[in-house]
C-alpha positions in Angstrom: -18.5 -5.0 -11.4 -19.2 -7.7 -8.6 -21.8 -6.9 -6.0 -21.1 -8.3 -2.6 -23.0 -8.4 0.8 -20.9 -7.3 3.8 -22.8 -7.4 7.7 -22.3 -4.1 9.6 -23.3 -3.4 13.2 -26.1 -1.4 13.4 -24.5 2.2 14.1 -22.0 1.6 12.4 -24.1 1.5 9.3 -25.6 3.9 10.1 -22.8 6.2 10.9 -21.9 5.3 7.2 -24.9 6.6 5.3 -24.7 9.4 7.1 -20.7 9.9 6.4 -21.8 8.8 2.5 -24.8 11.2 2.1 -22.7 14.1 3.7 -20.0 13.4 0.9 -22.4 13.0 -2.0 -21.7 9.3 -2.0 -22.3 6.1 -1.2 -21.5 3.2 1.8 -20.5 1.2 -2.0 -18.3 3.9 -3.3 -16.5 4.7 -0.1 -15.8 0.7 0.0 -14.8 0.4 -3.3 -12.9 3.3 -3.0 -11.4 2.4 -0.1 -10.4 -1.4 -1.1 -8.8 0.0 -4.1 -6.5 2.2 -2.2 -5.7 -0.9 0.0 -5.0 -3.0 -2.4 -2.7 -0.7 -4.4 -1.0 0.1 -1.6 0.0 -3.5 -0.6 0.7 -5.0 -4.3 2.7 -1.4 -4.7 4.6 -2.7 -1.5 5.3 -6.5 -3.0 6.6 -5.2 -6.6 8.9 -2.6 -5.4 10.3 -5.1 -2.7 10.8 -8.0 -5.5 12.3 -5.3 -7.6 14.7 -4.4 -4.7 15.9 -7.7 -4.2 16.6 -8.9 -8.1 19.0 -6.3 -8.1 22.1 -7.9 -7.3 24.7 -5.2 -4.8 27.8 -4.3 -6.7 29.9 -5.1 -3.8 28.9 -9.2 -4.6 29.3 -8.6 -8.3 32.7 -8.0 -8.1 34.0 -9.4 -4.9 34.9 -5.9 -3.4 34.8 -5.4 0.1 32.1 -3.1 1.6 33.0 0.9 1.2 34.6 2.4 4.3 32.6 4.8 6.6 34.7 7.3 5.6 34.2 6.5 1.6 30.9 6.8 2.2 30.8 9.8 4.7 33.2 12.6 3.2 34.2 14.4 6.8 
């Protein structure tokens, strides 16, 4: 583990003991916790976004046009 310093205003340290010590926590835990979350949400994002567009569409594979509205949308 890496310990950092971060600089909080005044009350709104404050406000986070407080928020910590009501949660049986601490200001470090909720952080880390919170960071975590963050950064799993936005390298979740960048994966699934390269792994969207290394799939090639079938419609370029094999030079087919586009489906029709109406092969897509039975009516």
């Amino acid at each position: 583990m890496k310990n950092i310093t971060i600089k909080l205003e005044n009350d709104v340290a404050h406000w986070a003991r407080v928020w910590a010590a009501e949660h049986n926590t601490s200001v470090s835990q909720v952080l880390g916790t919170l960071l975590k979350r963050m950064k799993k949400e936005k390298t979740g994002y960048a994966q699934a976004m390269q792994q969207f567009l290394a799939v090639e569409p079938q419609s370029l594979k094999d030079n087919s046009p586009y489906p029709s509205r109406d092969d897509l949308y039975e009516r």
